[in-house]
SEVEXDO-217738 format. One record per residue (C-alpha): residue in three letters; z, y, x. Coordinates in steps of 0.25 Angstrom, whole numbers. Each point is the difference from the previous one (the first is absolute). Layout:
! SEVEXDO-217738
   aa     c3     c2     c1
  ALA      Z      Y      X
...
***
This chain:
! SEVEXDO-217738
   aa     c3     c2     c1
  UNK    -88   -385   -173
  UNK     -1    -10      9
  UNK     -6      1     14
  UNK    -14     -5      3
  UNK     -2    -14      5
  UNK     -9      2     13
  UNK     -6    -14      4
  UNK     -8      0     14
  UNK    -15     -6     -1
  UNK     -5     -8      9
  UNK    -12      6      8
  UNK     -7      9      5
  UNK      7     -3     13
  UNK     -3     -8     14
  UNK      3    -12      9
  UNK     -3      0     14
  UNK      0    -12      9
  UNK      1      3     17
  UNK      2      9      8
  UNK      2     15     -3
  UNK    -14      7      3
  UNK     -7    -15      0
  UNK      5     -5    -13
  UNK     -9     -7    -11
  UNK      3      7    -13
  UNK     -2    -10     -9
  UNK      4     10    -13
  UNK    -14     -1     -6
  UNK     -2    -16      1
  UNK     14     -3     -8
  UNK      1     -4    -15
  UNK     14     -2      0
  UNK     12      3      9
  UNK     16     -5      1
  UNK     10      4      8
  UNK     11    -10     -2
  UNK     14     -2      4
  UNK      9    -13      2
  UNK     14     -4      2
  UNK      7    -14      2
  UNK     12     -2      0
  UNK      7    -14      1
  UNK     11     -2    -11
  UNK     14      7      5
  UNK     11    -14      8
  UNK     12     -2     -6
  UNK     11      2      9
  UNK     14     -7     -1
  UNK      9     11     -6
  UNK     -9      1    -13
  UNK    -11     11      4
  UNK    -13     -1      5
  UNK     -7      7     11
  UNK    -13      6     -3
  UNK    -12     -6      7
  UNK     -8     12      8
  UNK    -13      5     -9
  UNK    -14     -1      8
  UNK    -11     10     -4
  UNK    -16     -2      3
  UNK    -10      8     -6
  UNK    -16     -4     -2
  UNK    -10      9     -4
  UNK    -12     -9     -7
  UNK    -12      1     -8
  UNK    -14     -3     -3
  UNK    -11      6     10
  UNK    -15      2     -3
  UNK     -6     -4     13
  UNK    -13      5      6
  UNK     -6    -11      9
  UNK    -13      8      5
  UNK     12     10      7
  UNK      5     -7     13
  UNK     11     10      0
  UNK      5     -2    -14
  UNK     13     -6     -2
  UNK     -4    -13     -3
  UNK     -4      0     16
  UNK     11      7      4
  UNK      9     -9     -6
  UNK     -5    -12      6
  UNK     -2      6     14
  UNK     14      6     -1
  UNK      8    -14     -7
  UNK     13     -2      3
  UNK      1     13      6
  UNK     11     11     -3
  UNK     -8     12     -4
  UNK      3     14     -7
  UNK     -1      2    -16
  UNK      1     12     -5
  UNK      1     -2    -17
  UNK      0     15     -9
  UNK      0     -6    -14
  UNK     -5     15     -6
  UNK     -2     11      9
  UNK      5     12     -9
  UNK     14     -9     -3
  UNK      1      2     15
  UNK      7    -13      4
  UNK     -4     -8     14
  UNK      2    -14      4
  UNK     -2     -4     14
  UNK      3    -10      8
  UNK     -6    -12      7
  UNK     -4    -13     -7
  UNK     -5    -13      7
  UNK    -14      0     -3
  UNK     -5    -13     -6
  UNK    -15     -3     -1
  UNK     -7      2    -12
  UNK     -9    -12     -7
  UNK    -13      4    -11
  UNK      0     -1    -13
  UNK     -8      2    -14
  UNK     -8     -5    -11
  UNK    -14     -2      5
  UNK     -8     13     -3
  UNK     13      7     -1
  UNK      8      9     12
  UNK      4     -9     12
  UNK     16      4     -1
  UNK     14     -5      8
  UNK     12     -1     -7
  UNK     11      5     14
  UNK     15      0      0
  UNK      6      5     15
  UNK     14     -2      3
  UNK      8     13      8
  UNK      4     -1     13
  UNK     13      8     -3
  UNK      4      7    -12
  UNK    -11     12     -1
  UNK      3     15     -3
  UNK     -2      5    -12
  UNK      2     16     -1
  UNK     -2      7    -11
  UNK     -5     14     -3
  UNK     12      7      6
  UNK      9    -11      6
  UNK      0    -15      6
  UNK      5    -12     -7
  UNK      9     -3     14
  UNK      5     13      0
  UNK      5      1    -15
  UNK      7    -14      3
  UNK      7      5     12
  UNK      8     12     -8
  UNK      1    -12    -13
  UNK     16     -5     -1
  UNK     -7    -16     -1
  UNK     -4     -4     13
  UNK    -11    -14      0
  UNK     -5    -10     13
  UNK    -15      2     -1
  UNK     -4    -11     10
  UNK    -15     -6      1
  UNK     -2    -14      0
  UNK    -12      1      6
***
């Protein structure tokens, strides 16, 4: 018999913007969530004996989604965002808390705008680019250090 297929949902599980101790946990006022990863990588140059050399890989990461906003709250984060724009601040991203892993980082925070059908919630889609490739750690171990005991070896580099 085969072995079970275990699939991770997503949710119940947090997002945190700031500071730790001062963060605007935004779990509750998110309808959808994505962390997301990118690499470029230009094509590989011909060189004269016949090969090619590979180009170097950049990595960015983004986490995005759509935020119900509550504009009677001066400290929600539709405020926060705009105060804070262009800022670098913490994110802290647990996509299901009993499944155990944790993203963090810091992203740079763009404002968000308002959005909705008239007599309908006001909502703002947001999509925040990391500063530097985040940690992700797992229920018993951390991405980086599972990567640094791997035989492949890859340039993470941030193009921001």
């Amino acid at each position: 018999m085969a072995d079970p297929i275990t699939v991770t949902k997503l949710g119940p599980g947090t997002l945190k913007i700031g500071e730790t101790g001062t963060e605007l946990d935004m779990s509750c006022n998110v309808s959808e969530v994505e962390f997301a990863t990118d690499k470029e990588q230009d094509d590989p140059v011909p060189v004269l004996c016949g090969r090619e050399v590979a180009s170097p890989a950049t990595y960015t990461a983004t986490i995005s989604g759509t935020a119900l906003l509550d504009l009677s709250d001066p400290e929600s984060i539709f405020y926060y965002s705009n105060t804070h724009k262009g800022e670098s601040v913490p994110v802290t991203f647990v996509p299901n808390t009993e499944a155990g892993a944790t993203i963090t980082g810091s992203i740079t925070m763009d404002p968000l705008g308002i959005a909705g059908d008239v007599a309908g919630n006001v909502e703002s889609e947001f999509e925040w680019t990391f500063v530097e490739w985040p940690t992700i750690t797992g229920p018993t171990a951390t991405v980086d250090a599972l990567n640094a005991t791997s035989s492949t070896t890859s340039t993470k580099t941030s193009t921001k």
